[in-house]
C-alpha positions as CSV (number, residue, x, y, z in Angstrom):
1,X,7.1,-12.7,8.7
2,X,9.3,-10.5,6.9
3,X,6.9,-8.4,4.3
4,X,8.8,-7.7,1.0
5,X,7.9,-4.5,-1.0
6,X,9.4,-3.2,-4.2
7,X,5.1,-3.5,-5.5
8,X,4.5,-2.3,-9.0
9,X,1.5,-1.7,-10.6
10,X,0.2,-1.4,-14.5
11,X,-2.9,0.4,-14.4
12,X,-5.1,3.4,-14.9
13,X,-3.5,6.1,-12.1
14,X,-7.3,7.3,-12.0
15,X,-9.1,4.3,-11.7
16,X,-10.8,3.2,-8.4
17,X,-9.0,-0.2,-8.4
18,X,-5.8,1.5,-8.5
19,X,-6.5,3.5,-5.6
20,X,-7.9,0.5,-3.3
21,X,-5.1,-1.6,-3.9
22,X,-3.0,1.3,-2.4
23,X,-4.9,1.6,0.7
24,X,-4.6,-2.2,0.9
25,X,-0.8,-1.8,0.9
26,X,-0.9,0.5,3.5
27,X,-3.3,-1.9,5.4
28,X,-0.3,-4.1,5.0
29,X,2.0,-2.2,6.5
30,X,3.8,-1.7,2.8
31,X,5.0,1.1,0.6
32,X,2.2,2.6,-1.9
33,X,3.1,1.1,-5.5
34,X,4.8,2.2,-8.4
35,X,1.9,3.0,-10.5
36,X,3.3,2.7,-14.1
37,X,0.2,4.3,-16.1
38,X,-1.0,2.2,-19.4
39,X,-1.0,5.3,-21.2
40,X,2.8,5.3,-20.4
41,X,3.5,1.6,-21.0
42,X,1.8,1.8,-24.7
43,X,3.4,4.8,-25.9
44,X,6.4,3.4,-25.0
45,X,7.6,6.6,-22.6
46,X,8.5,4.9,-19.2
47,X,11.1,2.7,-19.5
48,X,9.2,-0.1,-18.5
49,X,12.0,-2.7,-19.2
50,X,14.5,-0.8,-16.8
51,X,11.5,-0.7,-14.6
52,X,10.6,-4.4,-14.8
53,X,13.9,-5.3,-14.1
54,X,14.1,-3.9,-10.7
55,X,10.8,-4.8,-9.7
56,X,10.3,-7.5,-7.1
57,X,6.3,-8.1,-7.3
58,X,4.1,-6.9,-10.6
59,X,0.2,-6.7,-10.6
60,X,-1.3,-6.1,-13.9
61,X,-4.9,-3.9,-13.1
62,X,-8.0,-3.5,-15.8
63,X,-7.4,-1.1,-18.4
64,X,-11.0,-0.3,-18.7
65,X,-13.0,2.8,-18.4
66,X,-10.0,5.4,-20.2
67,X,-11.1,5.7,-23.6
68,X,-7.5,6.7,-24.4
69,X,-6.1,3.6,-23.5
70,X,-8.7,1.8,-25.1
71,X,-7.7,3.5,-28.7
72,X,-4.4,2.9,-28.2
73,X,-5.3,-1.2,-27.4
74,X,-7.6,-0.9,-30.7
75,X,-4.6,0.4,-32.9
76,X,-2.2,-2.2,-31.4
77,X,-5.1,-4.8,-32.7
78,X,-4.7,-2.7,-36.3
79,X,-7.7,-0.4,-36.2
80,X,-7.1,1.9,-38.9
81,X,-7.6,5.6,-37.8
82,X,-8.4,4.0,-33.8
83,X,-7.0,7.6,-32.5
84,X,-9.3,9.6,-33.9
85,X,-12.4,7.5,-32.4
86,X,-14.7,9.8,-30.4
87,X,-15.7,8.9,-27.0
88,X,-19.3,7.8,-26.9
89,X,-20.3,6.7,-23.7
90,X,-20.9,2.9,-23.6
91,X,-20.4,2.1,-27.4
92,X,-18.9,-1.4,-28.6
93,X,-16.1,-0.3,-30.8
94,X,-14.8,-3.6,-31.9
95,X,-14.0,-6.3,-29.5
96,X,-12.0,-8.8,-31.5
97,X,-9.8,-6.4,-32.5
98,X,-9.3,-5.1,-29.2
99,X,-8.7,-8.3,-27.8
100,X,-5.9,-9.1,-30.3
101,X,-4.5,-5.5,-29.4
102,X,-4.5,-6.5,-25.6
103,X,-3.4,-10.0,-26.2
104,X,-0.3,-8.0,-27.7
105,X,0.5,-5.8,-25.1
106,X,0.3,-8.6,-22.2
107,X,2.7,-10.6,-24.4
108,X,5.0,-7.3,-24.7
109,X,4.6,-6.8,-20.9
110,X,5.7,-10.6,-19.8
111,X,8.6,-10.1,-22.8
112,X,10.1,-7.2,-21.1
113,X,10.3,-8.0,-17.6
114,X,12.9,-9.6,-15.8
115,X,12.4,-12.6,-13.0
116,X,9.4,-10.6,-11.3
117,X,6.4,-12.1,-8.9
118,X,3.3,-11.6,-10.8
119,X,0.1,-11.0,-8.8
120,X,-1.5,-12.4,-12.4
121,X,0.6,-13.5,-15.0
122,X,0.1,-12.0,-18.4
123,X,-0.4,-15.0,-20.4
124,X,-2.9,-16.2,-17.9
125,X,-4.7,-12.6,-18.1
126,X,-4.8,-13.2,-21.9
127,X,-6.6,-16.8,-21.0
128,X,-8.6,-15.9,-18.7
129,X,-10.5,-13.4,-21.4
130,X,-10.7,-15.9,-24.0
131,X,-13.5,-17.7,-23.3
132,X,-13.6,-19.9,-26.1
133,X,-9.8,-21.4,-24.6
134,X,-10.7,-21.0,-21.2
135,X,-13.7,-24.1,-22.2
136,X,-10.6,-26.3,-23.8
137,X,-9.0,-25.8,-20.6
138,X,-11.5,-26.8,-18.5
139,X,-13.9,-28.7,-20.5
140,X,-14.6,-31.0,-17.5
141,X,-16.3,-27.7,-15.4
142,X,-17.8,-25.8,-17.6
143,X,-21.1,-26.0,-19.8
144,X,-20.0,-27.4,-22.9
145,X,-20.1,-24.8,-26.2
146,X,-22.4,-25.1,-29.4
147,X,-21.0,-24.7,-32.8
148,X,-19.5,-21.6,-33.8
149,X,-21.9,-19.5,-36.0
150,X,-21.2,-16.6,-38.2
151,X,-24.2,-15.2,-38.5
152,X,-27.7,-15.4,-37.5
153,X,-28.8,-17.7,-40.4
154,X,-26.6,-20.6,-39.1
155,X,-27.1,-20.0,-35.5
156,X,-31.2,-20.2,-36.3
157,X,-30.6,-23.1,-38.3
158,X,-28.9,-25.0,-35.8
159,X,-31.3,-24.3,-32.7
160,X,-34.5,-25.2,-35.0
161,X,-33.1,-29.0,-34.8
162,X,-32.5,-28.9,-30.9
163,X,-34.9,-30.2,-28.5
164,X,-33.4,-27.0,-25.8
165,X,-34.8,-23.7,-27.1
166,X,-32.5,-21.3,-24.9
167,X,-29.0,-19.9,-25.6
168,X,-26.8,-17.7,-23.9
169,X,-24.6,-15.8,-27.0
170,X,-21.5,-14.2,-25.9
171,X,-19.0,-12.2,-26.6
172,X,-15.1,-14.4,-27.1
173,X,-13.3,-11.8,-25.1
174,X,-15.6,-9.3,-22.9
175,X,-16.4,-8.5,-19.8
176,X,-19.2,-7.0,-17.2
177,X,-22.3,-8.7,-19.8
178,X,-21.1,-6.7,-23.0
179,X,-22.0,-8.5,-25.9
180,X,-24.2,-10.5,-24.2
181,X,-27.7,-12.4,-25.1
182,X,-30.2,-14.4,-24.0
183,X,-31.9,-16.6,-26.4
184,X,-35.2,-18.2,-26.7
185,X,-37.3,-19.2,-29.3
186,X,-40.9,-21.0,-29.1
187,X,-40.7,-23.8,-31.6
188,X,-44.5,-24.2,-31.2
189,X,-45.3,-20.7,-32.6
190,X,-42.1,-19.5,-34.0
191,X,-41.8,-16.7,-32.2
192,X,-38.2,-15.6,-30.9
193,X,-36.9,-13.0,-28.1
194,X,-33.8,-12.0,-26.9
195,X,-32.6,-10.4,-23.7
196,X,-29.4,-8.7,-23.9
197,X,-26.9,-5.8,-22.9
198,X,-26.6,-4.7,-26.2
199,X,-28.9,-1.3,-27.7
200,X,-28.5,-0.9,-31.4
201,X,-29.0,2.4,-32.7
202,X,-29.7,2.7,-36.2
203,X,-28.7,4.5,-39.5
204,X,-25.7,5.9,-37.9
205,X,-22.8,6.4,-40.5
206,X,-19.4,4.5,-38.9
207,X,-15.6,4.3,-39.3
208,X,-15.4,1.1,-41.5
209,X,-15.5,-2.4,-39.7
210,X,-17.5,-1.0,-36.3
211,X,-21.1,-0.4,-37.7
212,X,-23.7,-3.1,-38.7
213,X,-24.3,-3.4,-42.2
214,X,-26.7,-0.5,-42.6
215,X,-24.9,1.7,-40.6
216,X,-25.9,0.4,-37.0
217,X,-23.7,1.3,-34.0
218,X,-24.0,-1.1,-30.7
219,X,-23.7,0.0,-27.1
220,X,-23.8,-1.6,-23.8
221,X,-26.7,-0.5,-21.7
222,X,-27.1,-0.6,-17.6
223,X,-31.0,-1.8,-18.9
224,X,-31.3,-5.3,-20.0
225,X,-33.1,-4.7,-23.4
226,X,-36.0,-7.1,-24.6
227,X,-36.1,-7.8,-28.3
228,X,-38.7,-9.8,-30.3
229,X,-38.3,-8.5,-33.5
230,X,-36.4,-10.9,-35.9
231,X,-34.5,-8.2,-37.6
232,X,-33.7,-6.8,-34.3
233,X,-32.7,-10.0,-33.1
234,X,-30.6,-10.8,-36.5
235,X,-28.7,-7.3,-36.1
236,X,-27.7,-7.6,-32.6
237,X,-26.4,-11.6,-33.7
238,X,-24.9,-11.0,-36.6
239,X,-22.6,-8.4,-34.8
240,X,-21.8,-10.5,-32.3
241,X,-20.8,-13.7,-34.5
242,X,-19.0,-11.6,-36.8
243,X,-17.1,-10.6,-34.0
244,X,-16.0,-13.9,-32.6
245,X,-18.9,-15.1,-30.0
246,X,-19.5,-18.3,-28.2
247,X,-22.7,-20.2,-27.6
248,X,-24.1,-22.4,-24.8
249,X,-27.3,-24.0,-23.5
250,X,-29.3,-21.4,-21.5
251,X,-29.3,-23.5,-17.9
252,X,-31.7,-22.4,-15.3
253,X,-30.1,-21.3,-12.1
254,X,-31.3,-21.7,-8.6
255,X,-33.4,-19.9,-6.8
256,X,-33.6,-17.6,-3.5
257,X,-36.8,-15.7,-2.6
258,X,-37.7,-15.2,-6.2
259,X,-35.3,-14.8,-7.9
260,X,-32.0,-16.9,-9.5
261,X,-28.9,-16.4,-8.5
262,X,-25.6,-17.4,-9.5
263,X,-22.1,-16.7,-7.2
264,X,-18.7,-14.8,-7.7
265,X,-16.1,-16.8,-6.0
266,X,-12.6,-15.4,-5.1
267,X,-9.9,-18.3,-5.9
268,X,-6.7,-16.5,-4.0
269,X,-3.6,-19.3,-3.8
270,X,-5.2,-21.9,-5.2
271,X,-8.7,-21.5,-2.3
272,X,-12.1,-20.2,-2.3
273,X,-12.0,-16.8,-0.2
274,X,-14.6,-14.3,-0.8
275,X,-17.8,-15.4,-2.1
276,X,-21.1,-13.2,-2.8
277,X,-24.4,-14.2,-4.8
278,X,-26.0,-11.7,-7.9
279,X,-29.4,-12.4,-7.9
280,X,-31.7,-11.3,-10.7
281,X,-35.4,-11.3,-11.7
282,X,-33.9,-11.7,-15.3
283,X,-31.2,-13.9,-17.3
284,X,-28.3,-11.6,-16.3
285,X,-27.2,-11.3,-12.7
286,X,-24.5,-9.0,-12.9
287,X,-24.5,-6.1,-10.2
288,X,-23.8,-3.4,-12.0
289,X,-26.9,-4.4,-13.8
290,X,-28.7,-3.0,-10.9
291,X,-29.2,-6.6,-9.4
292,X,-28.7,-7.4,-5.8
293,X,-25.8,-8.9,-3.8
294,X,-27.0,-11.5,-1.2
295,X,-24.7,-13.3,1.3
296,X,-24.4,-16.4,1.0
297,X,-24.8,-17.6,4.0
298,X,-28.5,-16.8,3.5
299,X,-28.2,-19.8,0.9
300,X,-28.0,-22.2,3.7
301,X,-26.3,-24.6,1.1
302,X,-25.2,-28.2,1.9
303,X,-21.9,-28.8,2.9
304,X,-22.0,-31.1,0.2
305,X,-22.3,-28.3,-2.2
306,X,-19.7,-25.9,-0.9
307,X,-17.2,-29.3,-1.1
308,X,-18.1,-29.2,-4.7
309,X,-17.8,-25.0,-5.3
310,X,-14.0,-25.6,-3.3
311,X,-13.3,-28.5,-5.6
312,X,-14.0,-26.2,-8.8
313,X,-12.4,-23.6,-7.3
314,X,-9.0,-25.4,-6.9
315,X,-9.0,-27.2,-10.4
316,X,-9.7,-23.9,-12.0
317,X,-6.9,-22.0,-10.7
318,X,-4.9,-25.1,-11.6
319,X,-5.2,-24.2,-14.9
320,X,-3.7,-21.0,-14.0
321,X,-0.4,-21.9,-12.5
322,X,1.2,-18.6,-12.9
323,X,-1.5,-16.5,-11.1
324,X,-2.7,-15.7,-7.9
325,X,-6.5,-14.9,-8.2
326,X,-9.5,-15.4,-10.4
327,X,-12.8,-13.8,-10.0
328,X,-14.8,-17.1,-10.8
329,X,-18.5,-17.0,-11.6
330,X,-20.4,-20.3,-10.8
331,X,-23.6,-21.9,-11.8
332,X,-25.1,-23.8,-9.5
333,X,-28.0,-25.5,-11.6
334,X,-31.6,-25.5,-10.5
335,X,-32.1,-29.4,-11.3
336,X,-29.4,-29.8,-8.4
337,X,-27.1,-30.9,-10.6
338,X,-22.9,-30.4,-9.4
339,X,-22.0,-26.6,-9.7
340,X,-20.6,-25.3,-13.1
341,X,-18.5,-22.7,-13.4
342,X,-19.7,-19.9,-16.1
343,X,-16.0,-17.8,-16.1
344,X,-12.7,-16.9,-15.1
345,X,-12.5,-13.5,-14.5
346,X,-8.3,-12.1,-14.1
347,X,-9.2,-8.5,-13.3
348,X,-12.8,-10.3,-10.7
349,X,-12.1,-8.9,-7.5
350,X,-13.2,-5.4,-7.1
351,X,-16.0,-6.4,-4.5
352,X,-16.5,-3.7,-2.5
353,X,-16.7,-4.1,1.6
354,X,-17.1,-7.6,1.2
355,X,-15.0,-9.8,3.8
356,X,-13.4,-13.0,4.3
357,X,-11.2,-13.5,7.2
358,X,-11.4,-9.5,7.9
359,X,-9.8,-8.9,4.7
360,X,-11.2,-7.2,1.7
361,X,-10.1,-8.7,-1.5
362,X,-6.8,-6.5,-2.6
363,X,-5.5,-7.3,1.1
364,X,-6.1,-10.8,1.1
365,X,-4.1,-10.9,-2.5
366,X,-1.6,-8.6,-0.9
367,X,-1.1,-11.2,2.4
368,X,-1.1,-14.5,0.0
369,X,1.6,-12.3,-1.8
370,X,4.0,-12.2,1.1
371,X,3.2,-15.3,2.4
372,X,4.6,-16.7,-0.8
373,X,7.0,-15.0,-0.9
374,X,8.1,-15.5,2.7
375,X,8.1,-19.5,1.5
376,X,10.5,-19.0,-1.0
377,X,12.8,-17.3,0.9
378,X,12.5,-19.5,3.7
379,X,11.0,-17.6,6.1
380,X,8.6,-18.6,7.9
């Protein structure tokens, strides 16, 4: 098989997905990647058309954890003032604006390139963090949403006429559990409580449109916070609805030695690859949560049900016909019901030593890649 090069890369030059992508290249046999910094790409200092143009194969990585970028991606949303933010660790500046400033510069990317090979395509990485379209798109496989709310008042109104008392809140656009609650609320005594992500800190004084009404700032915390106050509660909600959240029915997951669990699936070319389960004493599984990966082999689930989790697998990358991967995380439901799948994740794959096939996740991308590539060209 002839193995194509010519790789380029959008990312942050710093970040550890950058730099394990590279040694999957060389694990390939290939070239390191042109590493075209976001920093670069959005103050407009790297030529990125001419770039574009001669590239053969693009991969678009996260531009998290580089509060630079992320001020730039606020201003392109129309942030007033955005570059003069300081950098306090963990803080929720103002997700819907930063998701109309990324949703900007994707479009700009796709715009300005040529014919390239996208790893993910940028309107499919845009998708893919819309949650709210990601449910329209496959209604069929996911848990169906509530209402939208817009604040607290209409969310409580609406859950004291449902027979279900728990809610998972979250954010439209986010990712690793920011902006994220879990809702209950005992109809027999009134009483509510909330497990979430999300620490308010109050009577802090904020540029305008990023603090609560009284002056609260939000961050995201590694320590799943418990809140049974009702103005607590109403704070943390009203933030998040007046950000753009979605609602669903809080379904209870299955269970493995104590504890639920629910699974990150790799979708590479269309097929389940890598697969791991989070499982959590709490409502959120997600491992940098300080929950624990478990193989899933120690599942021992039916054949039947890995049919199912390939079958959900393969219709949600369909509706992603111009990527390559999805990190996809899936609900299998305690009641035994088929599995559901939670989210499609573009930037889902950085899952450290885990294998499939004796590849790692970047190389198994890398090889479906070439072999793709090797098809078009007729080369077998």
């Amino acid at each position: 098989m002839r193995k194509f090069s010519s790789f380029v890369l959008i990312g942050n030059p710093e970040n550890r997905r950058v730099r394990f992508f590279q040694e999957a290249l060389q694990d390939a046999g290939l070239e390191p990647a042109l590493v075209i910094p976001y920093l670069d790409v959005l103050n407009d200092i790297c030529m990125l058309d001419e770039v574009l143009a001669k590239a053969c194969t693009v991969r678009i990585e996260s531009p998290g954890e580089n509060f630079e970028v992320e001020k730039r991606i606020l201003a392109l949303g129309g942030l007033e003032n955005a570059l003069a933010l300081e950098d306090e660790r963990g803080r929720i500046y103002h997700p819907r604006l930063w998701f109309q400033g990324f949703s900007q510069l994707m479009t700009s990317i796709a715009q300005r390139a040529g014919k390239v090979d996208w790893f993910n395509h940028p309107a499919d990485i845009v998708s893919m963090f819309n949650k709210p379209l990601c449910k329209q798109l496959l209604q069929a496989y996911t848990l169906p949403a509530c209402p939208v709310f817009s604040c607290y008042d209409e969310f409580f109104a609406f859950v004291e006429k449902q027979q279900a008392s728990r809610f998972f809140i979250k954010l439209n656009s986010s990712s690793s559990a920011s902006g994220v609650v879990a809702y209950e609320y005992n109809k027999s005594n009134g009483r509510e409580q909330a497990y979430s992500t999300v620490e308010v800190v109050h009577g802090m004084n904020g540029m305008s449109g990023m603090s609560g009404t009284h002056g609260e700032r939000f961050y995201n915390s590694l320590k799943v916070k418990k809140y049974t106050a009702r103005d607590t509660i109403r704070t943390v909600l009203d933030f998040l609805f007046a950000q753009g959240a979605l609602t669903e029915r809080w379904i209870p997951k299955a269970s493995h030695e104590g504890s639920s669990y629910d699974l990150r699936v790799m979708g590479i070319a269309g097929k389940r690859r890598h697969a791991i389960a989070r499982l959590s004493r709490g409502p959120m599984t997600n491992l940098h949560l300080g929950n624990q990966r478990c193989a899933v082999d120690e599942l021992e689930l039916s054949s039947v049900t890995w049919k199912d989790i390939d079958t959900l697998v393969e219709n949600t990358m369909q509706a992603f016909p111009l990527s390559l991967y999805a990190g996809l995380d899936i609900l299998l439901p305690r009641d035994g019901q088929p599995p559901v799948l939670l989210e499609a994740n573009a930037f889902g794959d950085l899952l450290p030593n885990l294998l499939h096939d004796a590849e790692n996740t970047y190389l198994a991308e890398i090889n479906a890649v070439l072999r793709r590539q090797a098809g078009e060209h007729g080369e077998h």
